[in-house]
N, CA and C atoms as a LAMMPS dump frame, in Angstrom:
ITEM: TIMESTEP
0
ITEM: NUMBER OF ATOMS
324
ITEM: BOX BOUNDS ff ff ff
-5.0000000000000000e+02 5.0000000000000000e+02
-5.0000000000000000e+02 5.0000000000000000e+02
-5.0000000000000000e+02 5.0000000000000000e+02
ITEM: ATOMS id mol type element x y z
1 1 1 N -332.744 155.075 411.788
2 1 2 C -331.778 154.37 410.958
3 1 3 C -331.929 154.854 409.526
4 2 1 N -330.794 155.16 408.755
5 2 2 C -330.763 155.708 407.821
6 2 3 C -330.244 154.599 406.91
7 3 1 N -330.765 153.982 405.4
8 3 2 C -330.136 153.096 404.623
9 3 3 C -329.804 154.122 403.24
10 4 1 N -328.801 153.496 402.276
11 4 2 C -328.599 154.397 401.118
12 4 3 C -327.385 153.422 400.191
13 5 1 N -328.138 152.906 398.749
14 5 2 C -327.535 152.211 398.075
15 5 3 C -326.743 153.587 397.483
16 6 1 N -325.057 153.04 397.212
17 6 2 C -323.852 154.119 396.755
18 6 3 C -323.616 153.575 395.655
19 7 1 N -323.619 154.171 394.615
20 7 2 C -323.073 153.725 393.067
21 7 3 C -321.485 154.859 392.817
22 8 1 N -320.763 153.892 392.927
23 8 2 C -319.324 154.739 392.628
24 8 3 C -318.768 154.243 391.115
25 9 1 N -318.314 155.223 390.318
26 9 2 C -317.655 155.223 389.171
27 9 3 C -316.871 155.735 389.079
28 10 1 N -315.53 155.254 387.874
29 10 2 C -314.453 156.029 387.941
30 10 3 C -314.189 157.066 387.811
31 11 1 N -313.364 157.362 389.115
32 11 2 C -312.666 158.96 389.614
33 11 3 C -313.387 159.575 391.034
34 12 1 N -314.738 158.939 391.2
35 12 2 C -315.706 159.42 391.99
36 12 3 C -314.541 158.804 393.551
37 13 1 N -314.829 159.828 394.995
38 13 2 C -314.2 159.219 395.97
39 13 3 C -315.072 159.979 396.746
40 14 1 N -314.738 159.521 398.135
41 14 2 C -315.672 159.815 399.563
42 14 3 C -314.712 160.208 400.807
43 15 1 N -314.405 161.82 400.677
44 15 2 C -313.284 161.972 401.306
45 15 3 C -313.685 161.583 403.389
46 16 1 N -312.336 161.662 404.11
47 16 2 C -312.745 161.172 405.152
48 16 3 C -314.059 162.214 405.996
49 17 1 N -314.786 161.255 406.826
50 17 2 C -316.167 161.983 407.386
51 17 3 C -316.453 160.798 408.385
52 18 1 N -317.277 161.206 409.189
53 18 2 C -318.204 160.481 410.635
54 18 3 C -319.575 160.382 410.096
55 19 1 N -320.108 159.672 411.288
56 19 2 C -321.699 160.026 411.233
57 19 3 C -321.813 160.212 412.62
58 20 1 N -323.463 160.417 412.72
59 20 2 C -323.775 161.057 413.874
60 20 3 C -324.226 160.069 415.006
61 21 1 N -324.933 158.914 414.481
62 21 2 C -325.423 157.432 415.196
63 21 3 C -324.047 157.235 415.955
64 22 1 N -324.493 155.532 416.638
65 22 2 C -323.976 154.953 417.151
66 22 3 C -322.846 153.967 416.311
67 23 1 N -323.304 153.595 415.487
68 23 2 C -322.664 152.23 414.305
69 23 3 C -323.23 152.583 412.857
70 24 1 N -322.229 152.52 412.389
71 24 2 C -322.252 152.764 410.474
72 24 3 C -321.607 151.246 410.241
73 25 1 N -322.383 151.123 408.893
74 25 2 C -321.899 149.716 408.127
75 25 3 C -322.109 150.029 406.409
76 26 1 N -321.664 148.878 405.9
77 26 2 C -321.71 148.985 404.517
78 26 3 C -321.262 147.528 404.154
79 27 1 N -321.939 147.331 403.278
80 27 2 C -322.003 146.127 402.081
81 27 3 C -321.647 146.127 401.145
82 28 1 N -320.836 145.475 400.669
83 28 2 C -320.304 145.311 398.768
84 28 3 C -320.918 144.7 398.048
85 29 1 N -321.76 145.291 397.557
86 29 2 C -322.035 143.906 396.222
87 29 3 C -321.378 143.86 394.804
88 30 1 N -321.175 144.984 394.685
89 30 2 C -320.286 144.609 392.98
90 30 3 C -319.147 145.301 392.537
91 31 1 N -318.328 145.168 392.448
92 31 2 C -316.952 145.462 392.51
93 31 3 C -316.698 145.867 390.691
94 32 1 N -316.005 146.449 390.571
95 32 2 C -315.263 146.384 388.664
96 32 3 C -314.491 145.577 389.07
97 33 1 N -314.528 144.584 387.935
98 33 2 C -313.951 143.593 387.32
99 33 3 C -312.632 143.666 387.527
100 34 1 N -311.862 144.823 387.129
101 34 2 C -310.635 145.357 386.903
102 34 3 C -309.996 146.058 388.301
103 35 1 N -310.424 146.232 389.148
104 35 2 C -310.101 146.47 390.112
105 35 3 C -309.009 146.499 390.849
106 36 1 N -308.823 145.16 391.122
107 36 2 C -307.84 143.857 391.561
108 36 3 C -306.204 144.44 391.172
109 37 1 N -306.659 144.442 389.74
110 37 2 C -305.684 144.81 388.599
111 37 3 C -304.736 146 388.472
112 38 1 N -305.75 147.256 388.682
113 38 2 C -305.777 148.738 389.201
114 38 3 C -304.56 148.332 390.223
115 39 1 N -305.32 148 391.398
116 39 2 C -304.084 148.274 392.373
117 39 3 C -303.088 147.325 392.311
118 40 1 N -303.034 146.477 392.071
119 40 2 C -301.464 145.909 391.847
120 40 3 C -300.702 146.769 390.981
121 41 1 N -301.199 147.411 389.73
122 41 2 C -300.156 147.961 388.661
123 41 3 C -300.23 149.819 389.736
124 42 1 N -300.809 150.058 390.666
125 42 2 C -300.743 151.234 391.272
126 42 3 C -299.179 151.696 391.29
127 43 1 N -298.964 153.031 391.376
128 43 2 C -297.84 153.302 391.878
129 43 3 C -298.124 154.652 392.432
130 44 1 N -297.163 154.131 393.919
131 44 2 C -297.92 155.001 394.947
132 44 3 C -298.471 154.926 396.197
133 45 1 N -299.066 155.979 397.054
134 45 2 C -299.719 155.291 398.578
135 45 3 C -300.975 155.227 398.159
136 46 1 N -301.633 155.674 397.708
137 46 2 C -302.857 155.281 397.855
138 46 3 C -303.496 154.768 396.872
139 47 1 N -304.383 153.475 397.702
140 47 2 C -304.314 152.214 396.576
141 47 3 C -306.138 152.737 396.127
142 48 1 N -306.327 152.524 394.689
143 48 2 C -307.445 153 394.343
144 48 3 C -308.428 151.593 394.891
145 49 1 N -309.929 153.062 394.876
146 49 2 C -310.733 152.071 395.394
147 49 3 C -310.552 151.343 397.027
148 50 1 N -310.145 151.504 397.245
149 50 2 C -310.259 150.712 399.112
150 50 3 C -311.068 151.885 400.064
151 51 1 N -311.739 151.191 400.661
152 51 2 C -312.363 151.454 402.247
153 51 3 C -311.155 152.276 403.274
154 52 1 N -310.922 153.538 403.497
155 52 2 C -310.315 153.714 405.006
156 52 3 C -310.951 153.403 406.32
157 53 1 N -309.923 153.148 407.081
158 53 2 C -310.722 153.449 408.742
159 53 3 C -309.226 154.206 409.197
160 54 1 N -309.742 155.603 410.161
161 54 2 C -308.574 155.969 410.451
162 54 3 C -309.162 156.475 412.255
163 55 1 N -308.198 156.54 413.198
164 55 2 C -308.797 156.081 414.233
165 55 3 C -308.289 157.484 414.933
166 56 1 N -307.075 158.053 414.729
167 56 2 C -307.145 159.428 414.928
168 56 3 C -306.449 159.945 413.069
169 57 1 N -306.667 160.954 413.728
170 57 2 C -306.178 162.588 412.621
171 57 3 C -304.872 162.669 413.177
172 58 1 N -304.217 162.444 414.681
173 58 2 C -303.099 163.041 415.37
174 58 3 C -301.658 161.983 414.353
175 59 1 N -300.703 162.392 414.583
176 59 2 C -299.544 162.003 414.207
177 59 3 C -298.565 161.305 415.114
178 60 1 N -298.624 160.691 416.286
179 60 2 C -298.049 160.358 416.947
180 60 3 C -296.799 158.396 416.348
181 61 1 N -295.623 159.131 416.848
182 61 2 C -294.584 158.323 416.381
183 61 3 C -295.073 157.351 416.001
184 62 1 N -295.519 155.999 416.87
185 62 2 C -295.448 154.827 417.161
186 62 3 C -297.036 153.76 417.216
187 63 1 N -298.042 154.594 416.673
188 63 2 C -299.465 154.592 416.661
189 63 3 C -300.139 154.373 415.414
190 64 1 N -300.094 153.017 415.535
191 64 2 C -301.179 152.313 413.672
192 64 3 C -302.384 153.323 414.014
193 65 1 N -302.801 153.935 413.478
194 65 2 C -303.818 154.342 413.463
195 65 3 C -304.671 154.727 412.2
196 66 1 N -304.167 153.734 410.936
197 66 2 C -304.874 154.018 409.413
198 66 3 C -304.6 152.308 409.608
199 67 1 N -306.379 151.905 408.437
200 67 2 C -306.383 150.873 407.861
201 67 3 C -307.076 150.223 406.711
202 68 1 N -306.599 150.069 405.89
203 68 2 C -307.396 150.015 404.708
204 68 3 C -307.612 148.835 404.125
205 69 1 N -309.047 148.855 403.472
206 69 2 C -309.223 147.39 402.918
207 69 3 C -309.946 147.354 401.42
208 70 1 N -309.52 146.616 400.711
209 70 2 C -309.847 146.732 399.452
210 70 3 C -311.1 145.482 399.088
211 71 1 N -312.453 146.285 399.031
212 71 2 C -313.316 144.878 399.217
213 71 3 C -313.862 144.176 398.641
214 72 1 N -313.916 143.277 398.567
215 72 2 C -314.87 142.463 397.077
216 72 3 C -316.616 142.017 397.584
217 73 1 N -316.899 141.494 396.669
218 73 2 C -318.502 141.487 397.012
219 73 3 C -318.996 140.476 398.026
220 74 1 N -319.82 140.965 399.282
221 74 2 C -320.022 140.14 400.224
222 74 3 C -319.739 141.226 401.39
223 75 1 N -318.323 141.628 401.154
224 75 2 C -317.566 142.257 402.349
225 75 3 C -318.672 143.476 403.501
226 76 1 N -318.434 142.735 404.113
227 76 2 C -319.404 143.459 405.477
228 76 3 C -319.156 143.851 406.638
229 77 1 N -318.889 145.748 406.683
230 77 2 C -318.21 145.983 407.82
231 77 3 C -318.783 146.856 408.968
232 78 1 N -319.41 146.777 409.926
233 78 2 C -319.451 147.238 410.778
234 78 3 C -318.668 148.439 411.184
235 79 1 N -318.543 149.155 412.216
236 79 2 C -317.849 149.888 413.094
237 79 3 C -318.175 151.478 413.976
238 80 1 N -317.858 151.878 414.696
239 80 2 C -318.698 152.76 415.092
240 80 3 C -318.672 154.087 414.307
241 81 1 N -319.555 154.73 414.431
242 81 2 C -319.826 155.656 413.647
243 81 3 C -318.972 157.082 413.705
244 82 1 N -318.492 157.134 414.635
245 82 2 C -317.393 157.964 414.748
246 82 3 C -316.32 157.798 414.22
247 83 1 N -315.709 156.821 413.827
248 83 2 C -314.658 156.412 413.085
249 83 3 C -314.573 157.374 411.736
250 84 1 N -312.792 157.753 411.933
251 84 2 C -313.129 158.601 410.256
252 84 3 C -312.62 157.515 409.53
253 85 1 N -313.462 157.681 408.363
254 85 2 C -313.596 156.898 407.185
255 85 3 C -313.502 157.315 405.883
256 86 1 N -312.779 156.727 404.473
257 86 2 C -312.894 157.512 403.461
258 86 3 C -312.863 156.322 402.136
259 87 1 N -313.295 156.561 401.09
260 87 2 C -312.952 155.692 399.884
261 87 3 C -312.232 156.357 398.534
262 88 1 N -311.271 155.643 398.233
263 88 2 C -310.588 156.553 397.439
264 88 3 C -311.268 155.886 396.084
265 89 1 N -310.751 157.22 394.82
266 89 2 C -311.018 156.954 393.608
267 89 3 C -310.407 155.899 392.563
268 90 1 N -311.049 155.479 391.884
269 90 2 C -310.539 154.287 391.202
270 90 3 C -310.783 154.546 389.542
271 91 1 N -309.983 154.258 388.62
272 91 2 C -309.881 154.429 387.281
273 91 3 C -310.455 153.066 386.675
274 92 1 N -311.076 152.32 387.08
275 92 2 C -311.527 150.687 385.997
276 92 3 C -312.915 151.107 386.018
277 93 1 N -313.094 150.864 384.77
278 93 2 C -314.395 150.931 384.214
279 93 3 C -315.768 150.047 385.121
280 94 1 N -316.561 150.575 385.305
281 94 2 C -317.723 149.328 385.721
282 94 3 C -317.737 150.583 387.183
283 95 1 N -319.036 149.991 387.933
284 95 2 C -319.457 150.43 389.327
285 95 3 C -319.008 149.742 390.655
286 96 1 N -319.476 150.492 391.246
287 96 2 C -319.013 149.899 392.896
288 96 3 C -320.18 149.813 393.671
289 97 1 N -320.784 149.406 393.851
290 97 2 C -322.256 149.679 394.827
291 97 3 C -321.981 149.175 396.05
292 98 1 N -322.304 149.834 396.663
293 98 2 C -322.699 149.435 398.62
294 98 3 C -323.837 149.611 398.946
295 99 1 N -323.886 149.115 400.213
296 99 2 C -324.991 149.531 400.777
297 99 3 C -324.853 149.95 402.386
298 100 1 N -324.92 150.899 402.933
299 100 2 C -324.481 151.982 403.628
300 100 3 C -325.836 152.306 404.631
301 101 1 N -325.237 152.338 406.054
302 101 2 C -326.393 152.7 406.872
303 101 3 C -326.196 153.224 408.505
304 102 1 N -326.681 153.664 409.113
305 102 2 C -325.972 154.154 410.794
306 102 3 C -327.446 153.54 411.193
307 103 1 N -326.932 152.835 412.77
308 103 2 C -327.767 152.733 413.498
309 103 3 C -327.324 153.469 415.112
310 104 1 N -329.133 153.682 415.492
311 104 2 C -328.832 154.022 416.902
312 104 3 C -328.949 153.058 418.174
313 105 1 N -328.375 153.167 418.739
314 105 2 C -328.695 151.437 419.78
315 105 3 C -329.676 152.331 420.87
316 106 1 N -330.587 151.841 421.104
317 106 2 C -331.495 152.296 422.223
318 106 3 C -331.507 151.662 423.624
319 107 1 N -331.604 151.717 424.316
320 107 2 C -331.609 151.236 425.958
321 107 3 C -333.058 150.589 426.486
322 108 1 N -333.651 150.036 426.234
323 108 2 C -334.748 149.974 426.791
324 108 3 C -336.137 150.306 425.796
């Protein structure tokens, strides 16, 4: 099991990627202030600062397959580690910290 506190500042992003485990997670603890703010006055698709989960790469018509969440402190997400995932960049002053980790599930 791998743990790793993430300090994000503005402009910094985490383009989409996997891991190699079974289950990846991450924790929010501190959000910029301004955040909130950022993406409401956004203009545009992509809302700064939010969490992706995207479930394929393929393009097919009729298939949700992107979902994004914009998280405040507390927010705790699970999911398997294969999942592509990405965090986009954000312009408000202040940090973002997580806390970020893959586990392997063992059998016995």
């Amino acid at each position: 099991m791998g743990v790793w506190v993430n300090y994000m500042t503005k402009f910094e992003s985490n383009p989409y990627h996997t891991h190699d485990e079974d289950l990846s997670f991450v924790i929010y603890t501190k959000i910029p202030s301004d955040l909130k703010k950022e993406v409401k006055e956004n203009v545009g698709t992509v809302r700064p600062g939010t969490i992706n989960f995207m479930y394929t790469l393929g393009t097919e018509k009729y298939n949700l397959n992107r979902h994004e969440f914009l998280p405040k402190p507390g927010d705790f997400f699970i999911f398997p580690a294969s999942l592509h995932h990405s965090v986009n960049h954000f312009q408000s002053k202040g940090e973002r910290i997580s806390i970020s980790g893959n586990l392997k599930i063992i059998n016995g």
